[in-house]
N, C-alpha and C positions, 0 to 999 in steps of 0.2 A: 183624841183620835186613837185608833186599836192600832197594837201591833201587826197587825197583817195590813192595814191599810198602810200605814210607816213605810213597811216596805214595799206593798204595793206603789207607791209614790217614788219610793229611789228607781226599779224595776223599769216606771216610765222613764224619771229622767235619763236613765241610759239610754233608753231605745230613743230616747227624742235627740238625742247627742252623738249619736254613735257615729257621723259626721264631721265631727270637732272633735276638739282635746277634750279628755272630759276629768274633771277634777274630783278624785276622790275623797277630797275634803266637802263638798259639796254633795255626794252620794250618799255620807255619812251621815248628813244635814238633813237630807230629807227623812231618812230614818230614823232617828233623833238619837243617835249614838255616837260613837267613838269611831275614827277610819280601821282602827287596831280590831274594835269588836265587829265591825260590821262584816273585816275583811275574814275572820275567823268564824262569824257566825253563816256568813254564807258561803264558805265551804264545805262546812259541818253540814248545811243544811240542801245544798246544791251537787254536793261532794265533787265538782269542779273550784281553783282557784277564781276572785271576781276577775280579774286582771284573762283568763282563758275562756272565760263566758264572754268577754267582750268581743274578744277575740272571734272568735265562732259568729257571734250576731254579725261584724261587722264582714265577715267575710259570705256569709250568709247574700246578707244585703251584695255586696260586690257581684259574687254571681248573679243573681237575679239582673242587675246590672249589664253584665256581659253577656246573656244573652236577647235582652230586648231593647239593649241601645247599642247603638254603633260610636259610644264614647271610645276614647285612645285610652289603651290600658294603662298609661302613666298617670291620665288625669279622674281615673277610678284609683289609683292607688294614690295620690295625693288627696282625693276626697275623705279617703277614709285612715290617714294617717302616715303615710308611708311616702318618705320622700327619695326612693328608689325605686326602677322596675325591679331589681332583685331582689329586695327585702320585699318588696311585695309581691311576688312570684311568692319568697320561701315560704309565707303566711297564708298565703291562698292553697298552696300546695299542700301545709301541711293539714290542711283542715277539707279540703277538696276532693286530694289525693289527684288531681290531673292540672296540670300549667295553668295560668290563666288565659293563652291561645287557646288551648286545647276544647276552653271552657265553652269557647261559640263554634267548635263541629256541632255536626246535627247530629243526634245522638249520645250528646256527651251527656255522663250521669253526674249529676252535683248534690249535694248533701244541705240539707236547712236546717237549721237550727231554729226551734220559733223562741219568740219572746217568752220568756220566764212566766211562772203564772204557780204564785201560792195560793194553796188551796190547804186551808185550816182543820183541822176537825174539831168538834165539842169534844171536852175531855174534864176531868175534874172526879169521875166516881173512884177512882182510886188516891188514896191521899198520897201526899208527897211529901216525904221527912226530910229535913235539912237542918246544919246547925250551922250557926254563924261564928268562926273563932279569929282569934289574932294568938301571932307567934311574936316573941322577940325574935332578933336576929341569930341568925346559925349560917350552918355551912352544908351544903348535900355534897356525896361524891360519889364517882360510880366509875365504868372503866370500860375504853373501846366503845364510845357512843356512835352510832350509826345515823345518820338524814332519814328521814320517813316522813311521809305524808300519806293520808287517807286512812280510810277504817278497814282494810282488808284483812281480816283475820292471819293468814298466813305468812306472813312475814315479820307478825309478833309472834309466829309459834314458831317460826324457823331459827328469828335470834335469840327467842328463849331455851331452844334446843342446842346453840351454836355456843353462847356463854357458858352452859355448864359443862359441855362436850371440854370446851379449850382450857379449863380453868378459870375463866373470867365472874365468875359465880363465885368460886371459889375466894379467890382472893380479895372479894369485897368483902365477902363475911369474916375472912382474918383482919383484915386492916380493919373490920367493925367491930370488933371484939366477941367473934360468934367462931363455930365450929366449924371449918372448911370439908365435910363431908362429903362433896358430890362427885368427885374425881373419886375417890375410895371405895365408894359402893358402887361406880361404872368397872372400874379395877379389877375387885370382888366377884362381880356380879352379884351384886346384894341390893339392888336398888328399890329405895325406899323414898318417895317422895314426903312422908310427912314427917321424915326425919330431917330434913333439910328447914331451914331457916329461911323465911320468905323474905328478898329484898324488896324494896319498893321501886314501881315503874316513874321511870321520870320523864316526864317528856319539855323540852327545853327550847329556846329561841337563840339563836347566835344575832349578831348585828346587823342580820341583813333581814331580820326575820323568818328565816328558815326553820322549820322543826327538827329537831333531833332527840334519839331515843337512850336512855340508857338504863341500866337497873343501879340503884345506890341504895347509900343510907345517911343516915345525919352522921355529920363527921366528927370522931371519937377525940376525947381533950388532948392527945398528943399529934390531932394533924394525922395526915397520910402521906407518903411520898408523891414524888413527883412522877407516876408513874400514872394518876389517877386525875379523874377533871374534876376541879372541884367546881361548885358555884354558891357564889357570896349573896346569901338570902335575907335582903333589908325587914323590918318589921312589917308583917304582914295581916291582912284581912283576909279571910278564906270561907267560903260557903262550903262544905261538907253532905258529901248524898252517899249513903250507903245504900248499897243493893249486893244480896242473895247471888253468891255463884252460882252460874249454869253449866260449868267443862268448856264454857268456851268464853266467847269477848263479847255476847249477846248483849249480857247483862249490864258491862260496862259502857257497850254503844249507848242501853238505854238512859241509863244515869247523864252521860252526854248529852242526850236527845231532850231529858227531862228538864236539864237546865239554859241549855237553849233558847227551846221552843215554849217552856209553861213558867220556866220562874225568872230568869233573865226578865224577858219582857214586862214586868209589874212591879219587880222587885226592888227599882231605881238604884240598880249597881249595872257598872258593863263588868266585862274579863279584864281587868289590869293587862295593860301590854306589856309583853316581853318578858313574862314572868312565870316559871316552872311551873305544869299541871305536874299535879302528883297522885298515883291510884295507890294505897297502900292494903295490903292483903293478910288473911289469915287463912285456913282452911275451908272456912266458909260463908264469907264474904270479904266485899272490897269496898274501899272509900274513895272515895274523890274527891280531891282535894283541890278546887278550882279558886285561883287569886283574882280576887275583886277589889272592885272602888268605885266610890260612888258616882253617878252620875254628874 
């Protein structure tokens, strides 16, 4: 069975459940993956959380609901999960933008969300480089990691602009054993970007699965202070894609996009959960550094 059909089969079981609890072990099942990769491949690929797509269908469905039945608005929100009118007021609302009374005035405007519906395209005339490596164990650290989620360009240029502004730039490349240049030449007025020492992007998971962003480096044989996060990097499997800088994050989205959507899907590896992306840089290109495991 193809990958688009996979997930066209998780895609139903939701819509067919959006009614009930729906197990995301079981979502993962029909797409013949991991809960970890499925829930990170369709974001990537939805650029919504799955957990906020359900969201949206279920409250979807509810309106349609309140306006063509005269069901009690507790027993629409017990249908669809909510075993209060005010947590289902808050969910209705924030997705509706009007009450769920509000919902059955004549004239009131409600918002739908339809079913999800992947649509593939042939691809393959361009080839796609990638290396397979393993690490022993090491250490990354970096300093002032920030929550972030999604691919919006401007808020990796804003903390990239914020770190070397504050010193935070800075001081990774001393505790790395590199030159602390980028406060001296802001100083000066001598700024020089190819003079500086490119750190690497790290993008990281806390225990609750959340993203978090920071710029580091492998951590130098005398440790860093306590001022710095470090994080403890067991022996590793990594797929590798380099791609050609553009001046912006284009590139990088696509090396994401590439591993995804064309080599993920054949390659019988998911994304290891919970385990550093790493994009590492020079003047003119970057790597990506994505931790795998087999299927």
């Amino acid at each position: 069975m193809s990958f688009a059909q996979d997930f066209e089969n998780a895609i139903d079981f939701i819509d067919e459940n959006l009614a009930d609890e729906i197990d995301f072990e079981l979502i993962a099942k029909k797409a013949q993956c991991s809960v970890y990769h499925f829930q990170r491949m369709f974001s990537f690929l939805v650029n919504i959380p799955l957990s906020e797509y359900i969201r949206r269908r279920r409250m979807t469905l509810a309106a349609f609901e309140m306006q063509n039945t005269d069901a009690k608005i507790i027993d629409i929100a017990n249908k669809y999960g909510y075993d209060s009118h005010s947590s289902f007021t808050r969910a209705f609302q924030s997705v509706q933008g009007i009450s769920p009374s509000k919902a059955r005035l004549d004239g009131a405007c409600l918002t739908a969300y339809p079913k999800l519906s992947f649509q593939f395209k042939i691809k393959g005339v361009i080839a796609m480089q990638y290396n397979i490596k393993q690490t022993a164990p090491y250490k990354l650290f970096g300093l002032n990691p920030i929550p972030l989620d999604g691919w919006q360009t401007e808020p990796f240029l804003e903390y990239a602009d914020a770190v070397i502004e504050d010193g935070t730039h800075d001081a990774i490349n001393i505790a790395a054993g590199y030159p602390g240049l980028a406060q001296g030449m802001i100083k000066n007025n001598a700024w020089d970007m190819k003079r500086l020492h490119l750190l690497q992007s790290i993008h990281f998971y806390n225990e609750k699965g959340n993203k978090h962003f920071m710029y580091g480096w492998e951590c130098p044989e005398n440790d860093v202070d306590e001022r710095f996060t470090i994080l403890e990097m067991p022996e590793m499997t990594w797929v590798v894609i380099t791609a050609a800088l553009d001046g912006e994050r284009d590139s990088i989205k696509k090396s994401y996009e590439d591993l995804y959507v064309n080599w993920f899907p054949t390659s019988g590896y998911n994304q290891a959960p919970n385990k550093p992306i790493i994009e590492k840089y020079d003047w003119d290109k970057c790597e990506l550094w994505m931790p795998i495991e087999k299927k």
